[in-house]
N, C-alpha and C positions, 0 to 999 in steps of 0.2 A: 504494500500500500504506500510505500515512498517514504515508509518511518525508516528512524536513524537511531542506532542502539549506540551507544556511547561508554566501555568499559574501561575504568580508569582503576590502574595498582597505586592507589594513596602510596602503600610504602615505596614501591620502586621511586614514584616520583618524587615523596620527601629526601630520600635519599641521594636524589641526586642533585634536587636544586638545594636542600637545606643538608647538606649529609651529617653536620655536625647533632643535625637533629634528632639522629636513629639511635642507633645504641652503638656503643663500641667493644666492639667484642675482644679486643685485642689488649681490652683493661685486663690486668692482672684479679685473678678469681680469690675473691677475700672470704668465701666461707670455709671454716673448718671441714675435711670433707668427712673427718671419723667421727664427728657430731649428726652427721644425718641420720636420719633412719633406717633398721635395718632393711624397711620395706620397700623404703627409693633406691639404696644402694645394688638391692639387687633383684628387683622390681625392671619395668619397663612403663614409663609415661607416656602417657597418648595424647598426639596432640593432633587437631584441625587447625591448618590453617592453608590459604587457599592462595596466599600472597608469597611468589618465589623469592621477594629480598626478605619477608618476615622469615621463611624458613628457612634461608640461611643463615639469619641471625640467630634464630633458638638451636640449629643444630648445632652451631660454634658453639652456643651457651653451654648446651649438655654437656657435650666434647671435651669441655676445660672445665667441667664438673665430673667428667669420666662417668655419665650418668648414661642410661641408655633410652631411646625415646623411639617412641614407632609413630613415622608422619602418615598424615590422612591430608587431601586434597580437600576435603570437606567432609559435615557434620555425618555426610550421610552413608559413608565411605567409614569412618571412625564405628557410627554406631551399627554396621554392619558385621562390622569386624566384633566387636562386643558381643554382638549375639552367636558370634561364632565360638567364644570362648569358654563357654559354659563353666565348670569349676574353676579353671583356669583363673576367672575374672582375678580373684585372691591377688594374681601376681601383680595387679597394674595398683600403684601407688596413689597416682593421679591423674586425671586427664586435663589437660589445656586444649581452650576452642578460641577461636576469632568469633565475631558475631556475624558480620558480616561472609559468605559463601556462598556458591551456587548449592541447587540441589537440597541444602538443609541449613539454616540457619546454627549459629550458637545459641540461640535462645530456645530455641527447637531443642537442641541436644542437651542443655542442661534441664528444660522442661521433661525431657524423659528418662536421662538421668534418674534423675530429685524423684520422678512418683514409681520409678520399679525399685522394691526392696532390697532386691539382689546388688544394686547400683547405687543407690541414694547415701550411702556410709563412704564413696569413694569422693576424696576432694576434687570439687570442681575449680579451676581458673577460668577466667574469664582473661583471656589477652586481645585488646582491640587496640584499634585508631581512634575509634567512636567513644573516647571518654566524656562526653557530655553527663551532665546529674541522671539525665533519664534515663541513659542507655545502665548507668551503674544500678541505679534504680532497678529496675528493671531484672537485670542479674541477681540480684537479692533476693527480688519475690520469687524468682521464677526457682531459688534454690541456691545459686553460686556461692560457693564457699569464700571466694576472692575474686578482686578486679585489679587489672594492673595494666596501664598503656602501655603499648608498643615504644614509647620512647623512653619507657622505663622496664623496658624487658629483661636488663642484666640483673635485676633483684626475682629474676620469678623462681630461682632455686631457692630463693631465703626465702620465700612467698611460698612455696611447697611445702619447705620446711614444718616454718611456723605455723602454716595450715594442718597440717596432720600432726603435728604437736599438739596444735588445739585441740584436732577431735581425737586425740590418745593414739595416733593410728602409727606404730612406731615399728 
């Protein structure tokens, strides 16, 4: 019909016009790593995220956290995978989601998360672009354990941390 679809990577593009704006992953890694828990240490976090400079920023993360993480394209791809895990779930520590994604939102994925029992005890992050009140808002109700910008990504292992510290999950 002559419409014009318009798909813009926020992060690529922060990155490039604003680079100092993203995170830098080449900071030296300031968390204790024998203070983690035993569950993230040898565990496997799950993340969505649909933005290729966002994941190569959290793979670096993990990487210099020696931590292991299995990437999903989207919400919808991650919670497929989930259902594929059946006892298994036990091994994954936490999941991290973007909000924005095709095919399955983050709000989508923490709304189903939070109401199956099997899943609702595992920490959710919330890692966006989209930190406006509402969008955090929003994360809250719908269940997320935590929020944290994308241009403050280098704290999301101390964000994991302290999240499953809080709910005892060690």
């Amino acid at each position: 019909d002559g419409s014009l679809c318009l798909v813009l990577d926020y992060e690529k593009l922060l990155s490039e016009v604003i680079p100092q704006a993203m995170v830098d992953t080449s900071e030296v890694f300031q968390l204790d790593k024998n203070s983690f828990p035993d569950k993230l240490k040898n565990g496997t976090v799950l993340v969505a995220e649909d933005s290729r400079t966002a994941q190569l920023h959290l793979k670096h993360i993990f990487k210099n956290a020696n931590l292991k993480m299995h990437l999903f394209v989207n919400g919808k791809l991650l919670m497929e995978h989930i259902e594929l895990l059946g006892d298994n779930i036990n091994s994954i520590p936490a999941i991290v989601t973007d909000i924005e994604m095709p095919e399955m939102s983050g709000f989508t994925v923490v709304k189903r998360l939070k109401e199956n029992p099997v899943t609702a005890v595992i920490p959710v992050i919330v890692n966006s672009s989209m930190t406006g009140d509402n969008n955090k808002r929003e994360a809250e109700v719908l269940g997320a354990d935590a929020f944290i910008g994308k241009t403050k990504s280098l704290g999301i292992i101390e964000l994991i941390v302290n999240t499953m510290n809080a709910k005892g999950w060690v």
